[in-house]
C-alpha positions, -999 to 999 in steps of 0.1 A, spaced: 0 0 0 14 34 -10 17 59 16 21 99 7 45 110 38 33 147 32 -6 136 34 -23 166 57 -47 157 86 -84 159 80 -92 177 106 -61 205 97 -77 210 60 -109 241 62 -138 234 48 -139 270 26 -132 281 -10 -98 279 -19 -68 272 -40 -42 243 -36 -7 236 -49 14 203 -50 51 212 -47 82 188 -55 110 183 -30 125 219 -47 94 237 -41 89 236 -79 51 238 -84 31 205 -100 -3 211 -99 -26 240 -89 -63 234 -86 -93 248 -72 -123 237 -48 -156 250 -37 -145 228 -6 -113 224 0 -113 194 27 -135 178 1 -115 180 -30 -80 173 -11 -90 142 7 -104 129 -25 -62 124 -37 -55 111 -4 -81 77 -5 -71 45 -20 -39 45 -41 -45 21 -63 -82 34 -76 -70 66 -86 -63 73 -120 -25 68 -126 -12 99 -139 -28 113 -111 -9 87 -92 24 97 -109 17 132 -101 12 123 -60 42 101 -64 64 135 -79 49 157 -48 64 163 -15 38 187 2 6 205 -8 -5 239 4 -38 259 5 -46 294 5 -81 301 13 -106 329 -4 -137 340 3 -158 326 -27 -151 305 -58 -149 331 -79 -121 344 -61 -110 310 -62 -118 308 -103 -88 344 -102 -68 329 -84 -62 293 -100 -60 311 -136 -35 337 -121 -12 307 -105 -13 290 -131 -1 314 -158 27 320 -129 42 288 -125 32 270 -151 28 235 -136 38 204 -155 4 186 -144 -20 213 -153 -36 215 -187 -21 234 -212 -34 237 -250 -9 246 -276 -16 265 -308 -15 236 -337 5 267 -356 6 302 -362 -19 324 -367 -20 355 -385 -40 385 -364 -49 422 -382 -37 446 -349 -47 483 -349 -23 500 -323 -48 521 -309 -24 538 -279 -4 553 -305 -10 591 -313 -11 583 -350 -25 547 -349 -13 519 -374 -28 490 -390 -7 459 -397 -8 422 -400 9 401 -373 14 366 -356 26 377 -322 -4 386 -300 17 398 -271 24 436 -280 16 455 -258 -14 484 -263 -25 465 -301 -64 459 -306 -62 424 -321 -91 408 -343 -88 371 -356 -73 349 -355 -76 339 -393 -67 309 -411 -48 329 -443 -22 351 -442 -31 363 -480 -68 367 -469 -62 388 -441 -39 411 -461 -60 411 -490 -90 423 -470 -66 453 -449 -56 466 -484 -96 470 -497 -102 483 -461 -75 510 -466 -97 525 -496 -123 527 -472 -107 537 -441 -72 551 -452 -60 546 -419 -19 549 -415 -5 510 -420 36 524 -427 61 508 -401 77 535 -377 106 544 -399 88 552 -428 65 571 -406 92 594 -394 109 599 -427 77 609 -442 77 634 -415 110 649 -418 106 652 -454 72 665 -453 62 642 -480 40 610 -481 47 574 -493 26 562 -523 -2 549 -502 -14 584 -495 -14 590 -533 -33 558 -543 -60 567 -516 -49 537 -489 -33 566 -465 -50 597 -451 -14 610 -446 -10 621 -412 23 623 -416 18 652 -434 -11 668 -418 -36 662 -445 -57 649 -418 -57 658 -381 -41 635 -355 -71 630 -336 -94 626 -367 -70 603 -375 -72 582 -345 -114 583 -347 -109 569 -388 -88 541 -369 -114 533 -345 -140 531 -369 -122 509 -392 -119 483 -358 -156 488 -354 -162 475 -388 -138 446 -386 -150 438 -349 -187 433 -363 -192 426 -396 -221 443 -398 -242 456 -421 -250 487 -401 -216 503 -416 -228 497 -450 -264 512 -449 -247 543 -427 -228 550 -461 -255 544 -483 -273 573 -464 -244 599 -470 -244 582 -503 -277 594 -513 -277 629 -490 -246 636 -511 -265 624 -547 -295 646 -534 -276 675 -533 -262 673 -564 -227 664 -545 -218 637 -575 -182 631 -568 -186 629 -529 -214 604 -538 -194 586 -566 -166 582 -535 -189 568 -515 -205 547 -539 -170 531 -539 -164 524 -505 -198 504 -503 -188 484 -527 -156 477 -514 -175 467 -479 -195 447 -495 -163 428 -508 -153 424 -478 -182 411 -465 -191 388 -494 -159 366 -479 -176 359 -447 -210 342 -448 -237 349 -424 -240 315 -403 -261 336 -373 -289 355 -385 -293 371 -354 -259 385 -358 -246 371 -326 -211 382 -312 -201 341 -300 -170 325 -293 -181 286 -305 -159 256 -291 -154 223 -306 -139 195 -282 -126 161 -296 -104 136 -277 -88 103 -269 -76 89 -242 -37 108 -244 -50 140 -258 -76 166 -270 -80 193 -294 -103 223 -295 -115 246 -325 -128 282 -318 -150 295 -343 -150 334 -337 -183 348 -351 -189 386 -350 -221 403 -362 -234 363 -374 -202 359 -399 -177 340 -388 -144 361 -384 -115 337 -373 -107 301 -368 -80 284 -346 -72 249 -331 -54 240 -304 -41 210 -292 -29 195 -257 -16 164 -240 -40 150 -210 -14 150 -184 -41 141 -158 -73 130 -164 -97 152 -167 -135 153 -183 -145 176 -208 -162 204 -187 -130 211 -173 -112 210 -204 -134 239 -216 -128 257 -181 -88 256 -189 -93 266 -223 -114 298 -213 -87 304 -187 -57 298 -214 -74 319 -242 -91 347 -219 -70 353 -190 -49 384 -198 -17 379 -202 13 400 -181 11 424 -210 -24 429 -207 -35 409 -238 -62 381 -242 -84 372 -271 -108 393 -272 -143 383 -249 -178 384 -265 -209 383 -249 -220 347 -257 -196 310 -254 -214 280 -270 -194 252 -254 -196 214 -258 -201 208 -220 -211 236 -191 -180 239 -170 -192 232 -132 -181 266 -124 -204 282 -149 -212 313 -122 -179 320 -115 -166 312 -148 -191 338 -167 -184 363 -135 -148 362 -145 -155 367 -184 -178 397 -176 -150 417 -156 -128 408 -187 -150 423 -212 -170 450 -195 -201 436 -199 -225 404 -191 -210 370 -208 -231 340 -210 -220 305 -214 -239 280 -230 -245 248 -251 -262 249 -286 -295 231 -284 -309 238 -320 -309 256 -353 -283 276 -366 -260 276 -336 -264 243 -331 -254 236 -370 -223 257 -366 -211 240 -332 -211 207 -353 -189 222 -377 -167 231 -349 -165 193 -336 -155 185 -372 -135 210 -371 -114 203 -333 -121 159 -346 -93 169 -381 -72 187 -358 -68 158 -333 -61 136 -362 -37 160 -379 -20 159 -345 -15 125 -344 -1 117 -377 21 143 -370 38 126 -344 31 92 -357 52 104 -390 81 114 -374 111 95 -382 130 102 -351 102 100 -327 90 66 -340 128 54 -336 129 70 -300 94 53 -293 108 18 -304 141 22 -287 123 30 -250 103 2 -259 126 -19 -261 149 -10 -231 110 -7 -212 102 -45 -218 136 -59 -213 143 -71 -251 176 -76 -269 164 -60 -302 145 -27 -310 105 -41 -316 111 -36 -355 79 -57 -362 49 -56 -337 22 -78 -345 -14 -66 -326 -43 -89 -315 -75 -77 -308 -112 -92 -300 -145 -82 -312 -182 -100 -308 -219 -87 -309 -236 -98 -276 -218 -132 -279 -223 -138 -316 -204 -134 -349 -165 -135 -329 -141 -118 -352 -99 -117 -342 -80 -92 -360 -41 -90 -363 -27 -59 -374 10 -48 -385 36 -24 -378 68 -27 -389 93 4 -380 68 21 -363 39 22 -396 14 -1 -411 17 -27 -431 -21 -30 -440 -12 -55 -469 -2 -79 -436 -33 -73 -417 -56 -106 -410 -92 -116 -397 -101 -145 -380 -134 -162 -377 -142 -174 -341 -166 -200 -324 -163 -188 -288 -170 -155 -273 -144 -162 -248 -120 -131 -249 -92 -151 -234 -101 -180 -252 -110 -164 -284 -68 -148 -278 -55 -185 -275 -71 -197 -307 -60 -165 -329 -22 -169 -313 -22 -204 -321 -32 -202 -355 -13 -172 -360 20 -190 -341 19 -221 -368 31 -203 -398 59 -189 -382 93 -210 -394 78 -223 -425 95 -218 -454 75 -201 -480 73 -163 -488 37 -162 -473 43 -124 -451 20 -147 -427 52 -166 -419 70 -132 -409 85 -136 -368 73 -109 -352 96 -91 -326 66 -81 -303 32 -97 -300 8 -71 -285 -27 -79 -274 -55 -58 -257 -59 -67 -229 -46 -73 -191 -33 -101 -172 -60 -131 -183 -54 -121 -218 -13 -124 -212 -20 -159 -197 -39 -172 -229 -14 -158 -251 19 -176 -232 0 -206 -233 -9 -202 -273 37 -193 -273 42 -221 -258 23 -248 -269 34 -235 -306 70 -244 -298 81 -213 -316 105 -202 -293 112 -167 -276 92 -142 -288 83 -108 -259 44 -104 -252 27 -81 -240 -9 -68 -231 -21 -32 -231 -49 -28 -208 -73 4 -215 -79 16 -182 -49 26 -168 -29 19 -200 -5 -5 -182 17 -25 -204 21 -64 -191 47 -84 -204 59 -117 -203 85 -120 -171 69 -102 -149 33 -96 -133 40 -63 -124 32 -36 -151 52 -12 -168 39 26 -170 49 45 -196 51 85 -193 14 92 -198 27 114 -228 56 96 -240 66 83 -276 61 50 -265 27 47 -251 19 66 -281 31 43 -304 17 11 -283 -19 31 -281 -19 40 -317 -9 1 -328 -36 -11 -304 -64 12 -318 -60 5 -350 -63 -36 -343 -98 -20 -324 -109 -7 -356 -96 -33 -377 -117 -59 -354 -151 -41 -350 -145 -37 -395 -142 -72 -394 -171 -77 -371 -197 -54 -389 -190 -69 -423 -191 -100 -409 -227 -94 -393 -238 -73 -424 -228 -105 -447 -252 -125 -422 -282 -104 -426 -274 -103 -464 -277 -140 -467 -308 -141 -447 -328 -112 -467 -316 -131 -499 -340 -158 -489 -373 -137 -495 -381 -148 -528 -379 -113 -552 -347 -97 -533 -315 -98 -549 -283 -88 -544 -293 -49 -555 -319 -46 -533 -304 -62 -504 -280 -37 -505 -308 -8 -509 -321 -23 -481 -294 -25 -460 -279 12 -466 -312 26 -460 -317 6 -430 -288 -11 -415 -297 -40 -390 -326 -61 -393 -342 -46 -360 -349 -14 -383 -362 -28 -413 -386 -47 -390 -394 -16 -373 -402 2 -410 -438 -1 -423 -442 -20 -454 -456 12 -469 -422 27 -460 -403 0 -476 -422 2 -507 -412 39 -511 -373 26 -520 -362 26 -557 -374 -7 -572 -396 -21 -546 -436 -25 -547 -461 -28 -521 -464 -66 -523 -424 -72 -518 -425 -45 -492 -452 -65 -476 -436 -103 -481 -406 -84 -467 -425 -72 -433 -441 -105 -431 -411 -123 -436 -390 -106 -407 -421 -109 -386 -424 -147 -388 -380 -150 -385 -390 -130 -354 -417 -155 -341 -394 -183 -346 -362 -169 -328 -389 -160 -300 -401 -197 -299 -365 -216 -303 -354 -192 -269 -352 -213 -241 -374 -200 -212 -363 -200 -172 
């Protein structure tokens, strides 16, 4: 039993709101967290060892004292947490990382003569930010038809001040995309109100802009002003440009921050769709490593605290006044509380129920679903990490060579029927999907079902033919624990092979069994090498459950081809449309008869059919 020498009393922990800190032996903070109850939340990492989750294990194991520091509500608690964390940056907290850099328009709005440019850093100090967006080239093609409208200064410093020294302008002021400041053809402050109304228009998208300007537009045509008009004439089209780019996806032209969430069991990735005025303005994904475990409502409370927190410089994303998130963080209160100081005015934080919003937060899952996967072949590509992953593999499990081949095993059944075993390869850390086999199974055994796939795997090996079947393995991996380990030493055995490692992968805690000993290994929860073992024993999952649906789907093909008048067309018709049996029982035989090629009568002989299959399977069940 493990015993945590720095574990507090219960009866020394307070009951109040408060934050809480694990430190190393070098006072090097782990972990910070936050509790509505602090005795509560602490004694919950001080009960059984051996049922908590095991990185939070690893993360106890690291610590040498925790400390508490008490506030008066949990909002105050919500500051505080966010605040410590952007201190001391704990190796245990979550932390998402930008999948890549983003491009940002930034209007430096403390200048005296303010200046818009395109950037990627969004820690400048005194810059109004808006994006992020997806495309350098768009965002810069977009600031240059702006200009014509709003010929705010965009000229670095230095060209600024020789401008000024010479007392003449750069080109833009004589194509139109500069109101020359620098100059005086426009007054400093003027200057600074045509900068704040061109981050008005790019903050909201709206349409308001553009019906302000048809207004003057037609004051000016009214009296008799042509060329003023004709100007202005110009500048609506060019906003209409602009806003052509961006389609309306909230008709009630919401300001929202949307958040897609999709995960696995080593990490998760978000995508923020940034809608202003109902268009959406921005896009960007992030990515992170789950360090500890946690569920999805806090992931989204460490996002808003990553993205919305201001920074030491005083800069954050910028807040709106409505978050449609996957799942409602527990500290929803304090959470919008916190958002509202940031932005000046009420937030709310919700989930999309319906309609357009509810559209547009799919996209977003899509969206965060790619850039998990992206993530992941972009380790699992990497040369060097897959030759780091097999060599701590190796030296891990106690082998002589580097796993160069790694054979997976993996089970899959339907409520006891239709037993599939699937092997899957890797060789050098990628798949060989030519080498991957099925194997049709009697018994819905798991351990069992192992044994007979190992064994009929295990009696090709040494035969001499060119069969890739008869290819020796350097690692057999199955999924599963301790019972699955057993069946597949006996399978090694009995085969007569000779020494080949094992080793089992079991899902809950992701320990790694192997042959010698019954002891697992743990790999660092976001190291190269559990990576690679996860990744191989994922992809025997899907392989299996493939194997498994076709299987069952070849079943119910073979009975529907029975009913006299369905062939092998409209079986499949059927069976697209429908997919099991259950709902093509469940369909009226008016509803059947509605699918290309099928009358009433078939439709019925098919309804009748099922029903009387039905009957029968009811009558052959044996009763208690």
């Amino acid at each position: 039993m493990t015993k945590l020498s720095f574990r507090p009393k219960t009866s020394e922990i307070p009951t109040q709101p408060g934050v809480y800190r694990f430190v190393d032996s070098r006072g090097k903070v782990l972990y910070v967290g936050k509790a509505k109850n602090l005795k509560s939340r602490l004694t919950s990492y001080f009960g059984t060892f051996s049922k908590l989750h095991e990185r939070t294990q690893r993360m106890l194991l690291a610590a040498a004292d925790v400390k508490w520091t008490i506030v008066d509500t949990e909002y105050d608690a919500l500051q505080l947490e966010f605040m410590w964390i952007k201190e001391f940056d704990p190796p245990f907290n979550v932390r998402f990382r930008d999948d890549k850099s983003y491009p940002y328009l930034a209007i430096s709005v403390t200048d005296e003569v303010p200046r818009a440019f395109i950037t990627r850093n969004r820690e400048i100090k005194g810059l109004r930010y808006f994006g992020p967006y997806t495309q350098a080239w768009a965002i810069r093609e977009t600031l240059d038809t702006l200009l014509k409208v709003y010929p705010v200064r965009s000229c670095s410093k230095g060209v600024y001040d020789r401008a000024v020294r010479s007392g003449r302008p750069c080109l833009l002021a004589e194509i139109g995309k500069c109101a020359a400041p620098c100059v005086d053809r426009i007054s400093k402050p003027e200057h600074k109100a045509l900068a704040k109304r061109l981050g008005d228009f790019v903050a909201s998208g709206s349409e308001q802009h553009v019906q302000d300007l048809r207004k003057k537009m037609q004051a000016a045509s009214d009296s008799e002003n042509y060329e003023l008009a004709a100007n202005l004439r110009d500048d609506v089209a060019a906003l209409e440009k602009v806003l052509e780019k961006t389609t309306v996806v909230l008709s009630d032209q919401t300001d929202a921050d949307l958040i897609g969430l999709a995960r696995d069991e080593l990490s998760a990735a978000v995508s923020i769709f940034i809608v202003r005025g109902g268009r959406i303005r921005g896009n960007r994904s992030m990515v992170v490593d789950l360090e500890l475990d946690r569920n999805n409502s806090e992931l989204v409370e460490y996002l808003i605290q990553e993205l919305y927190t201001p920074n030491s410089k005083g800069t954050s994303m910028e807040v709106p006044k409505l978050f449609l998130v996957p799942e409602i963080p527990k500290a929803k209160a304090p959470i919008e509380a916190f958002l509202s100081e940031v932005r000046g005015k009420p937030v709310k934080v919700a989930v999309a129920q319906r309609g357009e919003k509810a559209t547009l937060a799919k996209t977003a899952l899509n969206n965060a679903a790619h850039a998990l996967n992206s993530y992941k072949l972009k380790r699992s590509s990497d040369f060097k990490a897959r030759a780091d992953a097999l060599a701590g593999i190796q030296k891990a499990l106690g082998m002589k060579e580097a796993p160069l081949r790694i054979e997976c095993f993996d089970i899959s059944h339907l409520s006891g029927t239709g037993t599939v075993g699937s092997m899957v390869v890797f060789e050098d850390g990628l798949p060989k999907k030519d080498q991957y086999r099925r194997f049709n199974l009697e018994t819905a055994d798991d351990t069992e079902s192992i044994y007979q796939v190992l064994s009929r795997r295990l009696k090709y090996l040494g035969e001499e033919t060119s069969e890739k079947f008869s290819y020796r393995p350097s690692l057999m991996l199955i999924d599963g624990g301790l019972p699955q380990r057993g069946a597949a030493l006996r399978a090694l055995e009995e085969s007569g092979v000779g020494e080949i490692t094992i080793a089992t992968l079991a899902k809950r805690l992701e320990e790694v069994f192997t042959t010698s000993s019954d002891y697992p290994v743990i790999f660092p929860r976001t190291s190269e090498e559990l990576f690679l073992l996860q990744r191989i024993r994922d992809e025997a999952h899907r392989f299996a459950i493939t194997a498994q649906r076709a299987k069952r789907s070849k079943t119910i093909a073979s009975q529907l081809l029975e009913i006299p008048g369905l062939g092998e067309q409209k079986v499949r018709l059927l069976l697209r449309k429908y997919g099991s049996l259950k709902r093509i029982r469940a369909a009226s035989a008016e509803e059947i008869a509605t699918l290309d090629g099928f009358g009433l009568k078939l439709a019925k002989q098919i309804s009748e059919y099922l029903r009387d299959l039905q009957e029968g399977d009811t009558r052959d069940t044996p009763k208690d």
